[in-house]
N, C-alpha and C positions, 0 to 999 in steps of 0.2 A: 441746810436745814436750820431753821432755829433755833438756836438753846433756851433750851427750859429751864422753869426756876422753881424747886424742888423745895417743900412737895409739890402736887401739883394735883388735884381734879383727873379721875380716872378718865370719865369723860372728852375733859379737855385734853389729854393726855393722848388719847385715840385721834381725838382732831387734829391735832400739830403735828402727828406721826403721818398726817393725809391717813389715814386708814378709815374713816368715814366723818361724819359732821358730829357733831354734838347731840343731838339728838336721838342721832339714829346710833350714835354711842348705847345710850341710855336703853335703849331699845333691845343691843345686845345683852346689855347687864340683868337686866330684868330676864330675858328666856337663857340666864345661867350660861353661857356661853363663852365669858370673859372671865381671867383668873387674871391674881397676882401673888406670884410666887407660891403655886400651887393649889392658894385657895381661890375660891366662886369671889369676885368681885359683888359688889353689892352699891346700889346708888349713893352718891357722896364720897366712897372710898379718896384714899389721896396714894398717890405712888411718888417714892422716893427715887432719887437715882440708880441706886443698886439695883431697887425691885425687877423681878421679870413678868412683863406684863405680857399675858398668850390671848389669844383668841381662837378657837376653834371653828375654822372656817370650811370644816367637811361636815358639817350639823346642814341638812337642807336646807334651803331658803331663808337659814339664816342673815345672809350678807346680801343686799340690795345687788340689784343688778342693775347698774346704772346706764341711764340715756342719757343723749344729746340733739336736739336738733337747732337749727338756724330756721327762725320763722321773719317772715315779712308781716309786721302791723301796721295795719291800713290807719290812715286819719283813722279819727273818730273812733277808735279804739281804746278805751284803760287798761293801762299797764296790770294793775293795781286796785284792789279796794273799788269799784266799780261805787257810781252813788247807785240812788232809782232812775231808772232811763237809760243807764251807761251802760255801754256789753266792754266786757273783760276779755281777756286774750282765753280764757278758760273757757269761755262762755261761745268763744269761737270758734274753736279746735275740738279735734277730739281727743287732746292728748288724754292721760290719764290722770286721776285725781292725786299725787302725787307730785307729779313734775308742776314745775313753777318759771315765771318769767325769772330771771338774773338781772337786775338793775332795771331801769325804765326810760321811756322814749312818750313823753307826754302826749297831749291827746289830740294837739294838732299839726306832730309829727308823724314820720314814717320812716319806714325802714327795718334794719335788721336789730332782732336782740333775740338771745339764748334762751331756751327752753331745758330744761332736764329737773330730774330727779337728786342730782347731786349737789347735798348741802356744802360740801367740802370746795368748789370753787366760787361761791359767793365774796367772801373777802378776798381772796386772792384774785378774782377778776378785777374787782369794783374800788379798790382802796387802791386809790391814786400813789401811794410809796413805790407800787410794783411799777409805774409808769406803764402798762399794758393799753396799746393802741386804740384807738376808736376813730375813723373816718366819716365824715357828714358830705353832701353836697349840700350848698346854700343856695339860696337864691331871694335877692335881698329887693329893694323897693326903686334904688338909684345904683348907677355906672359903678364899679369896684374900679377904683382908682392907687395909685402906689400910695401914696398915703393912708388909705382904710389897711392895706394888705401887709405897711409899717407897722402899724400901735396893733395888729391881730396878733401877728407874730411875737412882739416883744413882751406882750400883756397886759392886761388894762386894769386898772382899778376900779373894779364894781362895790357897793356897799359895803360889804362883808369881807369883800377877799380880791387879795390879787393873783391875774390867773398866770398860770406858768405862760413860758415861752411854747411856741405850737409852731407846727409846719403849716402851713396855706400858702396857696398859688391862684391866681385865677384862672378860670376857665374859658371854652373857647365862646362862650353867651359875657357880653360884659357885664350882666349884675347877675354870673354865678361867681362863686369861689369855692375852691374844696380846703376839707380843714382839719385838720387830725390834732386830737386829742390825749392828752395821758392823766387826764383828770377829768370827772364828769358833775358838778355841782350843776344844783336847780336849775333848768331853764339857761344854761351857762353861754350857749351862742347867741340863743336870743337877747340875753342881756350886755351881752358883748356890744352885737351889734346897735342899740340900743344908745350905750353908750357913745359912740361915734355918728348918731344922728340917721342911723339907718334900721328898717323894719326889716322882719325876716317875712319874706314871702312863702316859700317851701323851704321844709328842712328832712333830708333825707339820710340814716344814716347805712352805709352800705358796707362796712368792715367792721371785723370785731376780732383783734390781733390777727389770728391767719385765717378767720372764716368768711368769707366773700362772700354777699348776697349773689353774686352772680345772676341768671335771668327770671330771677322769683320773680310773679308775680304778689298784690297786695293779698294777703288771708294763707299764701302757700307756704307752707314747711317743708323740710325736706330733714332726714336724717344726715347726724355729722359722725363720719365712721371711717373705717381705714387708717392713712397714711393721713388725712388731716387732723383726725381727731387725735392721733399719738400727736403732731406736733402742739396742737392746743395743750393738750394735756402735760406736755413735757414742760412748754411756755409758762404753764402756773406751777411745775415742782412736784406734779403729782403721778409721775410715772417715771 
């Protein structure tokens, strides 16, 4: 677990404990439910090391009841911020108004990304220190030759950034390659591939540390529950 650096934001305090996000901290504090060292916490509060910080988690409906599912977005889908004309992954589900995509797969990608209610694994999915997995299929414009599947592997130096070292192999199509990930910046394989004089044709991404798209189709979600969803969940710290 992290160590904290005291004082510290009751709030934030809740969130590094994994006991919920930030937010939905705040959320408790306001319907009275949170104390420190006996008294009702109140918005802004700061807790010390010593303090004992409770939360009363037999108050009904109190505490979210968190989801997860693994959905397939089709091309032509926004992540995000949809403009006029664009449909959003919200716009295409019927999750509930609540649950939110977890990072983003632009709009003339496809593949798998997370759905849920839970603020609490946003940075710990998406912030590349955790190294947590992400697998693509590509499929590019010319042959993948041992030289492109060299400079993938070792990293390339794009504008801004140089990308870590990654796993890729090619596949049994000679201009696919599959390619895993432990960091996700803008547009990051396109611009890869870009660099080394090749376009990305299809980009699909099909894993997301242990959650497998398996046989979705494009638009289908399925709940992530059982024995997979403990190991996800154990993977980010929060169980």
């Amino acid at each position: 677990m992290e160590e904290l650096t005291y004082p510290i934001r009751i709030n934030r305090y809740l969130a590094k404990r994994n006991f919920c996000s930030r937010r939905e901290a705040d959320v408790l504090i306001e319907k009275g439910i949170v104390t420190i060292n006996g008294r009702k916490a109140v918005l802004g509060d700061r807790v010390n090391e010593n303090d004992v910080v409770e939360v009363d988690t037999k108050v009904k409906d109190s505490v979210k009841k968190y989801e997860y599912f693994a959905y397939y977005k089709p091309i032509g889908v926004i992540t995000h911020s949809p403009s006029e004309g664009q449909k959003s992954i919200q716009q295409m589900t019927d999750i509930a108004s609540d649950v939110f995509p977890v990072g983003r797969l632009d709009i003339a990608s496809h593949g798998l990304i997370i759905l849920t209610n839970d603020g609490r694994i946003t940075e710990k999915l998406l912030h590349p220190e955790f190294d947590h997995q992400k697998e693509y299929y590509v499929t590019v414009n010319k042959r993948v030759n041992n030289q492109f599947l060299k400079h993938m592997r070792r990293g390339i130096q794009l504008e801004d950034f140089l990308t870590k070292e990654c796993e890729v192999e090619k596949m049994d199509n000679d201009f696919m390659f599959r390619i895993v990930l432990t960091e996700g910046k803008k547009h990051q394989i396109r611009r890869m591939c870009t660099a080394l004089g090749y376009e990305v044709l299809d980009l699909k991404r099909v894993r997301i540390m242990n959650i497998v798209m398996k046989k979705m189709r494009p638009g289908q979600k399925r709940k992530i529950a059982g024995e997979e969803l403990n190991i996800f969940l154990k993977k980010l710290n929060l169980c």
